[in-house]
N, C-alpha and C positions, 0 to 999 in steps of 0.2 A: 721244626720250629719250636722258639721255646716257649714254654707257660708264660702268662701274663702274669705279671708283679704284682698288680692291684686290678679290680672291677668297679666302673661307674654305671650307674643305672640311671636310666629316665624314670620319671613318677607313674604317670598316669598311661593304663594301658600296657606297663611293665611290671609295675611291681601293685600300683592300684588298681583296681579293676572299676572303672568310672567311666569306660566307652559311653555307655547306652546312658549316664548321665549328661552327660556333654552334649549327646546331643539332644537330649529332652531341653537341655538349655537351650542351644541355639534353634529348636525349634520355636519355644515361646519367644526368644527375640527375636525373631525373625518376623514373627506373627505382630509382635507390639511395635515394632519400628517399619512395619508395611516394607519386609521385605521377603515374603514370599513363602511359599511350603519347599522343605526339602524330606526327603526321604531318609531313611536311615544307609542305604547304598548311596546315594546320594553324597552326603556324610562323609562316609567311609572312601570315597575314590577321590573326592574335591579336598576334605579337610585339611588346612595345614596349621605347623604347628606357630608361626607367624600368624595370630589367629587377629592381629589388626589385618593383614594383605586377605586373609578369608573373609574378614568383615568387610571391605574394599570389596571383592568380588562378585559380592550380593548387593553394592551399592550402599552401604553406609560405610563412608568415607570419613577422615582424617577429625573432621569436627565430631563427627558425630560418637569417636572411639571413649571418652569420659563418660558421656550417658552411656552407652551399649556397655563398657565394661562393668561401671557400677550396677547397670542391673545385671551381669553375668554376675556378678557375687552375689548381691541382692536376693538371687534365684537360686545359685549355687547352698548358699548356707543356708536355706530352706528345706533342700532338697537332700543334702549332704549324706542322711542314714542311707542313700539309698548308693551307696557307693562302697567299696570294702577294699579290704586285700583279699588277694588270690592267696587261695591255700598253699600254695609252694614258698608266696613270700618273704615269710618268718623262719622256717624250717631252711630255706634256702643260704640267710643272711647268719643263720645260728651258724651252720655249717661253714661258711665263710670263714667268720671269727674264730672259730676253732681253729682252723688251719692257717690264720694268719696272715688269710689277704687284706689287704687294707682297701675299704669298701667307702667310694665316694654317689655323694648322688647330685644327677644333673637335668634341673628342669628349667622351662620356659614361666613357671606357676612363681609367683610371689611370695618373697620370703615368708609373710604373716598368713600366708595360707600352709604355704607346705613344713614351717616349724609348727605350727598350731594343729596338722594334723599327723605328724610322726609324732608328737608329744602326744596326742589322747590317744594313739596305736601304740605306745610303748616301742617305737624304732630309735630314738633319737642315738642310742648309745651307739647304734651298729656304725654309725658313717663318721667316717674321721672327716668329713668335710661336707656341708652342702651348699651348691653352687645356683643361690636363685636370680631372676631374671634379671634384677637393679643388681646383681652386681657384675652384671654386664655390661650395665648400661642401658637396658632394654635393648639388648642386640641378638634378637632373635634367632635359635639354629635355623640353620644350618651354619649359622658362625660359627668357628671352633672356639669363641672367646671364653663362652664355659666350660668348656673341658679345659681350655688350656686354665684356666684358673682352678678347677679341682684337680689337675696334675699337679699345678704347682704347691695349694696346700697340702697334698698330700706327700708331697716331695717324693713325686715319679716320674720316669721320662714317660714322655707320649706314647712310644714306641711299645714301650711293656704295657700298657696299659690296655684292657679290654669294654669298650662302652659298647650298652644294651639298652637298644628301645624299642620300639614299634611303631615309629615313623618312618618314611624317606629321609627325609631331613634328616634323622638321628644318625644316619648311617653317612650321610651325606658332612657332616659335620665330623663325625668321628676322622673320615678322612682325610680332611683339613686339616687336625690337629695331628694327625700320623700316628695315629687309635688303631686298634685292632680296633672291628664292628662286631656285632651282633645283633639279630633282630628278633622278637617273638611272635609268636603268633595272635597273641592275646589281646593287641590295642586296633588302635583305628585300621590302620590299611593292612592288607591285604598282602599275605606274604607272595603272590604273582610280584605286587607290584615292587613289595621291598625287595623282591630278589635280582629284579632289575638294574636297583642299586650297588649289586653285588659285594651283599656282607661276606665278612669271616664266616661268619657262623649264622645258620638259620635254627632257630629253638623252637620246640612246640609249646613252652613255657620257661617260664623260672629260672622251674627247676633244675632244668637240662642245664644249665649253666656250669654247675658244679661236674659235669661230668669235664671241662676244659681243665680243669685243678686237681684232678686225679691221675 
């Protein structure tokens, strides 16, 4: 098989390390909208990245998605220091660029969150494209509509391309668009479950990524 042409990454859980934030969030809304205690397993085996069909799940439904999100941010940029990159992320993306893969990123998060936090991390340079939720429409993955939109900025076929996350979905979506997959071990769920999905490729991190471009 041959090397991928380009690599798309998910944000959170692949490249940011924001798990155990997430869900300190959804635990206090959970608590302030009287919907219940979850666990951190919990969390990890239910979560999706469709995170209005998550809030559905526990019963705050479709009205209730304007309050619950604004106080997910509300809480989120309170909380923010307490989230980072993973040490392979930089070192990972350096390496990338050197060799001239052209590196897109692809998340479910809102543009003004995810340019507002690759700009105070100094990333913004590495992605020739970032593909956030509105410009999908809010058409949550497992849609391929964001990849197929950072393939086409980055003017790549689907086919060469390799997307990396750490959801179901992510993998799930990847196939859609006719993505190589990959998954890490680093975000929400649980590589049992992502391997169900049956990615390309199963990572322990990042890092490992770079070993597919050598």
């Amino acid at each position: 098989m041959d090397k991928p042409k380009a690599v798309l990454f998910d944000w959170d859980g692949t490249l940011y390390d924001s798990v155990k934030l997430c869900f300190e969030i959804y635990e206090e809304l959970f608590e302030r909208f009287g919907a219940g205690k979850i666990t951190f397993e919990e969390f990890r085996s239910d979560f999706s990245g469709d995170y209005h069909r998550y809030q559905a799940k526990h019963g705050l439904g479709e009205k209730m998605w304007p309050k619950v999100d604004a106080a997910w941010y509300d809480i989120y940029y309170a909380k923010q220091d307490g989230a980072k990159l993973f040490s392979k992320t930089k070192p990972t993306l350096m390496a990338l660029e050197k060799m001239g893969i052209p590196i897109g990123l692809v998340t479910n998060a809102t543009k003004k969150r995810i340019e507002g936090e690759l700009s105070k991390l100094g990333l913004l340079g590495y992605f020739g494209t970032v593909a956030a939720i509105e410009d999908a429409e809010w058409e949550f993955k497992p849609s391929p509509r964001l990849i197929n939109i950072a393939c086409e900025e980055l003017r790549v076929n689907k086919g060469d391309a390799l997307y990396i996350g750490d959801m179901a979905e992510d993998v799930i979506a990847g196939k859609r668009a006719g993505a190589r997959t990959g998954v890490v071990a680093t975000g929400v769920h649980t590589i049992r479950k992502l391997a169900l999905e049956e990615p390309d490729f199963i990572f322990e991190n990042v890092g490992d990524v770079l070993g597919v471009f050598v």
